[in-house]
C-alpha positions as CSV (number, residue, x, y, z in Angstrom):
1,X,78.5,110.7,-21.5
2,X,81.6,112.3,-20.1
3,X,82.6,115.8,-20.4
4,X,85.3,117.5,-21.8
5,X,86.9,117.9,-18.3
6,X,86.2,114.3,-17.3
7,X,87.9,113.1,-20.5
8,X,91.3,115.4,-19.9
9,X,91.4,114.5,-16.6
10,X,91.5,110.7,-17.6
11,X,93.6,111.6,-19.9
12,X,95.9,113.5,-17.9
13,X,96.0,110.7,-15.1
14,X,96.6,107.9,-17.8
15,X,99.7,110.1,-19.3
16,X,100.9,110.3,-15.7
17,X,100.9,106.8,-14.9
18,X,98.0,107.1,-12.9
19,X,94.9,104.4,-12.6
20,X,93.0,107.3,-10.1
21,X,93.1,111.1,-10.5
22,X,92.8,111.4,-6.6
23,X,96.0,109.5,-6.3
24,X,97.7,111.6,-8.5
25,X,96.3,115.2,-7.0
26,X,97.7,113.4,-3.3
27,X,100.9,112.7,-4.9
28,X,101.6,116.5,-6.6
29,X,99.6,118.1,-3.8
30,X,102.3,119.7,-2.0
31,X,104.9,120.2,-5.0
32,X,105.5,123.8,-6.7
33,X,104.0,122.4,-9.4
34,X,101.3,120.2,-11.0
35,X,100.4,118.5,-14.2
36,X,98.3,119.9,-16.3
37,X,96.7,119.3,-19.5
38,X,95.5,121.7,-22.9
39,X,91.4,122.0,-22.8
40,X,91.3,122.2,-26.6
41,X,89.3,119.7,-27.9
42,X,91.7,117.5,-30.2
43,X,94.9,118.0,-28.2
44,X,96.2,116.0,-25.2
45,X,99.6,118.4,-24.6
46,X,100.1,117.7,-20.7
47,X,102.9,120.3,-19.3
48,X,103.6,121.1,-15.6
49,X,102.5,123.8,-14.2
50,X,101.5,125.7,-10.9
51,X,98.6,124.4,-9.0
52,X,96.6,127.0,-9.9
53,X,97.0,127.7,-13.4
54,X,94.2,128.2,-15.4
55,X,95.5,129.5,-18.5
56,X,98.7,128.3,-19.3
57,X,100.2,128.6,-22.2
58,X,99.8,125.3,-24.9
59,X,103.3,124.8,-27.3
60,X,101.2,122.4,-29.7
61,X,98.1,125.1,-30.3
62,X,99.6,128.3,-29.4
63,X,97.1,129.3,-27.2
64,X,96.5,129.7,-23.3
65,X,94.7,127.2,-22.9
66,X,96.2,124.4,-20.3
67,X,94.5,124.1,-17.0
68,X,96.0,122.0,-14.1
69,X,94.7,118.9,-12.2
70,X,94.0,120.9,-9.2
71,X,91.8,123.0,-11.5
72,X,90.5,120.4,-13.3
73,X,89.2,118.1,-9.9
74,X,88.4,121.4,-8.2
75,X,90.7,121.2,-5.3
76,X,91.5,124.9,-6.0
């Protein structure tokens, strides 16, 4: 069963254009900022922001919830 981060970060990829997270954490590695995705549970808000956010702020919940790719694959 996959977790919840395994699921955003599929879902994240997928919204990117992505078939494999890796390729897409090479491809924004080195950029100001990242994509990153809203943990809540029944939202799939992606926004871009730095590689090491971890709380960033969601415009569909209204909460801090959205957590990069870096964060998410634990490159950071």
């Amino acid at each position: 069963m996959a977790t919840l981060v395994d699921e955003k970060i599929r879902i994240l990829t997928e919204i990117e254009g992505y078939d494999d997270p890796i390729e897409l954490c090479e491809e924004v590695f080195n950029d100001g900022c990242c994509p990153g995705i809203c943990m809540n549970e029944d939202c799939e808000s992606t926004y871009s922001y730095e590689p090491d956010s971890t709380d960033g702020w969601c415009d569909e919940c209204q909460t801090n919830t959205v957590k990069s790719l870096m964060i998410l694959l634990g490159v950071i």
